[in-house]
SEPA-728154 format. One record per residue (C-alpha): x, y, z. Coordinates in Angstrom, 1 decimal, always signed. Layout:
BEGIN
SITE       u       v       w
SITE       X       Y       Z
...
This chain:
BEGIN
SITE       u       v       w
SITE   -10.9   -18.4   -22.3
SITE   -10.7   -15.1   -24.0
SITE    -8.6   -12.1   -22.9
SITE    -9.5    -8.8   -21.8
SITE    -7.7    -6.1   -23.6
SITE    -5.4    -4.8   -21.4
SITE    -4.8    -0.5   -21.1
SITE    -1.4    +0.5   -21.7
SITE    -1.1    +1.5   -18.0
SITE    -2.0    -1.9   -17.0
SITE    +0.7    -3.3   -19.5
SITE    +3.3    -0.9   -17.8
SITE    +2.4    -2.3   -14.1
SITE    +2.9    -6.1   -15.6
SITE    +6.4    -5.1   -16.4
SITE    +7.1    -3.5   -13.6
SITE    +5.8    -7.1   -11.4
SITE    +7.8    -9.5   -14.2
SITE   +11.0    -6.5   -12.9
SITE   +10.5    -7.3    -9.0
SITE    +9.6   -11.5    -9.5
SITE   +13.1   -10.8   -10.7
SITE   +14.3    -9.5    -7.9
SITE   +12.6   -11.8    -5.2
SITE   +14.3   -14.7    -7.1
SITE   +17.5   -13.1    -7.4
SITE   +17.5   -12.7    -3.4
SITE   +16.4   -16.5    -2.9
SITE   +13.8   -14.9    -1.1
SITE   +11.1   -16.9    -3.5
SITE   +12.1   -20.5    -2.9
SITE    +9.9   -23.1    -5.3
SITE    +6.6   -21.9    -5.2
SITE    +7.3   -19.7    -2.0
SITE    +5.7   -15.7    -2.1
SITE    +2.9   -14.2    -4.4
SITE    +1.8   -10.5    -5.9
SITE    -1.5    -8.9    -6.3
SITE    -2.7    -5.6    -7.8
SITE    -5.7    -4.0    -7.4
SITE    -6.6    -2.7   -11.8
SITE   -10.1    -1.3   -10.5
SITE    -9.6    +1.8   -11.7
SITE    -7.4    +0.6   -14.7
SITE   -10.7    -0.5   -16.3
SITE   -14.3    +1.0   -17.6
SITE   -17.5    -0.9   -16.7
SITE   -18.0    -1.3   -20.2
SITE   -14.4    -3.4   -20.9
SITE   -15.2    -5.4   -17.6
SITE   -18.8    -6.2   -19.0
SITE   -17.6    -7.2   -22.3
SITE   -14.9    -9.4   -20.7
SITE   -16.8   -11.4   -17.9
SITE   -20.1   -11.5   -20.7
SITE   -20.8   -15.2   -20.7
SITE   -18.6   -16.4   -18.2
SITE   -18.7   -18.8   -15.4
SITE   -17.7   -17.5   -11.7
SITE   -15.9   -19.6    -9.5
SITE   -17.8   -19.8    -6.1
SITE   -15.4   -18.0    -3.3
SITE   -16.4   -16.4    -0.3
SITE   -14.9   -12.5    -0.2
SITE   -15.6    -9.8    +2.2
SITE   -18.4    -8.0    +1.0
SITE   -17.0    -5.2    +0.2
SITE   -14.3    -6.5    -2.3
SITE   -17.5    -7.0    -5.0
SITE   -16.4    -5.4    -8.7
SITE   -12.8    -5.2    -8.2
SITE   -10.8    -6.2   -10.8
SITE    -7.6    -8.5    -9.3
SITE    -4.4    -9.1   -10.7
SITE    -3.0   -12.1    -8.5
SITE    +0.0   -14.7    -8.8
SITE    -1.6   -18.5    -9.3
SITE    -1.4   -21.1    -6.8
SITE    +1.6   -24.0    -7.5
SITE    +3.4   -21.2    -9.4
SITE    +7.1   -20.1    -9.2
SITE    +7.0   -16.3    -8.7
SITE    +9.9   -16.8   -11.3
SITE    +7.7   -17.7   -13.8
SITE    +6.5   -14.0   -13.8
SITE    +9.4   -12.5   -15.3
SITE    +9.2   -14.6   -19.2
SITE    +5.8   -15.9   -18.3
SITE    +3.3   -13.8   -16.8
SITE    +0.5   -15.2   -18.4
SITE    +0.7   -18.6   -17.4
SITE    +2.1   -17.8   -13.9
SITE    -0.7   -15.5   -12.8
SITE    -4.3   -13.9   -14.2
SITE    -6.3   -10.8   -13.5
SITE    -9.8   -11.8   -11.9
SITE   -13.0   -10.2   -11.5
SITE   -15.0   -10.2    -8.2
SITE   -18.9   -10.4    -8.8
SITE   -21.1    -8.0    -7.1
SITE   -22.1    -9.9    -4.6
SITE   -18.7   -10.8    -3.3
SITE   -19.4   -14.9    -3.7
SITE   -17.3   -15.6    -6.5
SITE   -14.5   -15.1    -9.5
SITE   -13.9   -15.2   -13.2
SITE   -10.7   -15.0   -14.4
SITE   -10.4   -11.8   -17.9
SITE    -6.7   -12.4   -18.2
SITE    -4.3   -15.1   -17.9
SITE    -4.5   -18.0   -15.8
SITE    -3.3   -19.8   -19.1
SITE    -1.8   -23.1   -17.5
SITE    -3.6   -26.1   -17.3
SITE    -5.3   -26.3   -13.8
SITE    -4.7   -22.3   -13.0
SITE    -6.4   -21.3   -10.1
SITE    -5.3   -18.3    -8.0
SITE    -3.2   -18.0    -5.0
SITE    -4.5   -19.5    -1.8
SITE    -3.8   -16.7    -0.3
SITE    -6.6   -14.8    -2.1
SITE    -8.8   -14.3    +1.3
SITE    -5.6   -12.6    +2.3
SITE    -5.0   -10.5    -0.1
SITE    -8.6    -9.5    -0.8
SITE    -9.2    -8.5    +2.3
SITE    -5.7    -6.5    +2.2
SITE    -6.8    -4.7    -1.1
SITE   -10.3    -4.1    +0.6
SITE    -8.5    -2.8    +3.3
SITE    -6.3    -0.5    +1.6
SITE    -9.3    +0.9    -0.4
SITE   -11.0    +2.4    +2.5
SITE    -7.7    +3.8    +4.6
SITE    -5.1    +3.9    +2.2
SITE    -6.3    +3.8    -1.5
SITE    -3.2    +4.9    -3.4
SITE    -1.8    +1.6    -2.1
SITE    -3.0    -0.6    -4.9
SITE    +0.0    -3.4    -4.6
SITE    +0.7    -6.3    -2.3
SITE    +3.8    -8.3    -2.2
SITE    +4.6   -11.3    +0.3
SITE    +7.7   -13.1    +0.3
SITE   +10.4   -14.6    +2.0
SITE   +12.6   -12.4    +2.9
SITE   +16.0   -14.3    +4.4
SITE   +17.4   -12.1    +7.3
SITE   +13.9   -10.6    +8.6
SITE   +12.4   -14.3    +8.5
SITE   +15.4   -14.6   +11.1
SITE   +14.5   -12.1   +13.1
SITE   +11.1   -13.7   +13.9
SITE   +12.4   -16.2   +15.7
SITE   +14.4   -13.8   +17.9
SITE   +13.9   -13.2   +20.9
SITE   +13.5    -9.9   +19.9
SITE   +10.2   -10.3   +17.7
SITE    +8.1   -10.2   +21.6
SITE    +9.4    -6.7   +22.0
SITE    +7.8    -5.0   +18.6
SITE    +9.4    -1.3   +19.5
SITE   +12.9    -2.6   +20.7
SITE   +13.2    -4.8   +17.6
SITE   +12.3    -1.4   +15.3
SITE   +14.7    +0.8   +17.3
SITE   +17.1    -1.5   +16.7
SITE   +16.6    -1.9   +12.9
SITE   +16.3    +1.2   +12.3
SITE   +19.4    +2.2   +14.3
SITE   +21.6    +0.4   +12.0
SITE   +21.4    +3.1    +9.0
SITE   +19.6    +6.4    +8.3
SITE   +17.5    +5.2    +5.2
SITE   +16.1    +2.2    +7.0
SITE   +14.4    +4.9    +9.7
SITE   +13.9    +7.4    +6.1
SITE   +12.4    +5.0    +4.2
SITE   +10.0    +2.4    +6.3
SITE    +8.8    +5.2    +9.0
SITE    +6.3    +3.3   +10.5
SITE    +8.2    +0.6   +10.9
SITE    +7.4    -3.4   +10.8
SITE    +4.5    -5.2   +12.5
SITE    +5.8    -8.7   +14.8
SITE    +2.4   -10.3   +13.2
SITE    +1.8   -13.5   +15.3
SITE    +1.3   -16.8   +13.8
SITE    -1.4   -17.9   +11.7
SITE    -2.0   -20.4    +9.4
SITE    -1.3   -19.8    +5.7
SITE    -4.5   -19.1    +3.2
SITE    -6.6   -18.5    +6.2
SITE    -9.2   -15.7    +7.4
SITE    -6.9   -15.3   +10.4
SITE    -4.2   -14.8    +8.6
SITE    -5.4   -11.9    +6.5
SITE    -7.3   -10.4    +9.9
SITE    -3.7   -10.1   +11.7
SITE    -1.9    -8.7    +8.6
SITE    -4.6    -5.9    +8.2
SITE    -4.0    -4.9   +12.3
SITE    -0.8    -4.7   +11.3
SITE    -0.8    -2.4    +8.1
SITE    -3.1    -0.4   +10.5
SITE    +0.3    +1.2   +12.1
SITE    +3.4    -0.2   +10.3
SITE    +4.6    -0.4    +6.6
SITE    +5.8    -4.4    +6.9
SITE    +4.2    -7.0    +8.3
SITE    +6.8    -9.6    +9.6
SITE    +4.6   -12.7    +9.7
SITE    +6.0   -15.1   +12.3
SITE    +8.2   -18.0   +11.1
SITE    +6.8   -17.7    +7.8
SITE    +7.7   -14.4    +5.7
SITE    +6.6   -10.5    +5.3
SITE    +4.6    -8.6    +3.4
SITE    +4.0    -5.2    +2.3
SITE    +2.0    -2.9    +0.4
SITE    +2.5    +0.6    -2.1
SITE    +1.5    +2.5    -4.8
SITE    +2.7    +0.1    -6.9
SITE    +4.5    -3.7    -6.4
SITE    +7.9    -1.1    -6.9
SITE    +7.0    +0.9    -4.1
SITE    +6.3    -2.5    -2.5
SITE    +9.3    -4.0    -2.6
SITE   +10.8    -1.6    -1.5
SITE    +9.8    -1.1    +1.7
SITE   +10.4    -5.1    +2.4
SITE   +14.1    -4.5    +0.5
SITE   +15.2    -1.8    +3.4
SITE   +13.8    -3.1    +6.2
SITE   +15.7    -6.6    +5.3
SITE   +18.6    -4.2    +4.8
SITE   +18.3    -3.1    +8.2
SITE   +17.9    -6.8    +9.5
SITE   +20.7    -8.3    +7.9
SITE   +22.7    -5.5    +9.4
SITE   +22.2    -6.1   +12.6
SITE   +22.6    -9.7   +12.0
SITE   +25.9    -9.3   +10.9
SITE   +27.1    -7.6   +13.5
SITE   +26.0   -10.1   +15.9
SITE   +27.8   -12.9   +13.9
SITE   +31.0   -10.4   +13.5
SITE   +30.7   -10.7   +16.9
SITE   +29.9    -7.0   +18.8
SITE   +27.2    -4.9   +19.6
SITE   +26.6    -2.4   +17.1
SITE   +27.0    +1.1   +18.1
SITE   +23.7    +2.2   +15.9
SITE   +22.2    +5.9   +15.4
SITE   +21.4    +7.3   +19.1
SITE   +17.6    +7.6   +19.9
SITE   +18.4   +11.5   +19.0
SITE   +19.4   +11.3   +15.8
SITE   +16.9    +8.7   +14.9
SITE   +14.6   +11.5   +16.5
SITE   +16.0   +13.9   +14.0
SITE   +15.8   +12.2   +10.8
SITE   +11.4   +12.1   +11.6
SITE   +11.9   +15.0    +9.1
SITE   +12.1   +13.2    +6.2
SITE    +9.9   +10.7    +7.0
């Protein structure tokens, strides 16, 4: 299997995922084989270094949305430990290339472990990056993990009522409301590596920055897997918050609907 060679920018983003794997394990919020990270490197590449690199190469039969044909993927591996990112990257995950006609893969970079094959959640995350490149295109990054106190929160009571459960997030510190405006998505239930799954999670990106999927994790998408992580990092800020105060034991007083209404400004 021979290696694309990769731009310098693209060398920079790889660091900056190893950085956050980092983080999500540090958090426990990337348990085993738990949570995975794509990129979309479309633009990071010329034709002509993406015809070189897929020149002779087999493609892996997979059924995309249509319009996901020539982008160029970076995506965690199935069975791998998002841990496995930050000293070894190149076993842990690959960048892939879509054919033009949408039906299948080839793998330019990575994917170096015996029995590699991307994360089942590709349909997912395909149709995210798809997604993103026709309403939102400077979001190129998708992270989903576990994170502990929102995960929580889904099984509240409190996750039926999508507004009440953001007013009372946010109410809990000024940078939650600053920093993840729109807000997180109550995405309902579906089954993991599935079409429906990936349907539900684009309604939600439609109007919120995090999509809390029910009983299982959240997910979130920026500029870059940074930008990312961050928004899922401050709304879990906000959740375990409010958590705590529960467990402490009171109803937290919280930022008035008023001065959430005034900090809209830097939003």
């Amino acid at each position: 299997m021979s290696d694309i060679k990769l731009p310098i920018e693209v060398q920079n983003e790889l660091k900056k995922i190893s950085k956050v794997a980092g983080y999500l394990w540090q958090r426990e919020w990337a348990e085993r084989n738990a949570g995975n990270i794509s990129m979309n490197l479309t633009s990071f590449f010329t034709n002509e270094e993406v015809s070189e690199a897929i020149n002779g190469k087999e493609f892996t039969p997979f059924d995309f949305p249509k319009g996901c044909g020539g982008f160029v993927l970076f995506i965690t591996g199935t069975g791998c430990y998002l841990r496995s990112l930050i000293d070894g990257i190149e076993e842990a995950s690959c960048i892939l290339y879509i054919n033009e006609e949408a039906t299948g893969y080839t793998i330019i970079w990575g994917g170096k472990r015996d029995g590699f094959g991307p994360t089942c959640e590709l349909i997912s995350h395909s149709s995210i990056h798809l997604f993103n490149a026709e309403n939102n295109p400077t979001h190129l990054a998708i992270v989903h993990t576990h994170p502990l106190e929102l995960i929580v929160m889904s099984h509240h009571p409190l996750f039926d009522n999508e507004e009440e459960l953001n007013r009372q997030i946010w109410m809990m510190c000024p940078e939650v409301r600053v920093f993840v405006p729109k807000g997180i998505h109550c995405t309902p239930y579906a089954l993991s590596s599935t079409a429906a799954l990936a349907k539900v999670t684009i309604e939600a990106f439609k109007t919120r920055n995090v999509s809390l999927w029910e009983k299982h994790g959240a997910t979130a998408t920026g500029e870059d897997v940074e930008k990312a992580w961050d928004y899922l990092d401050v709304a879990n800020k906000g959740a375990k918050l409010l958590l705590m105060s529960w467990a402490a034991g009171f109803k937290p007083a919280g930022l008035s609907d008023t001065q959430l209404k005034e900090l809209e400004q830097f939003t």
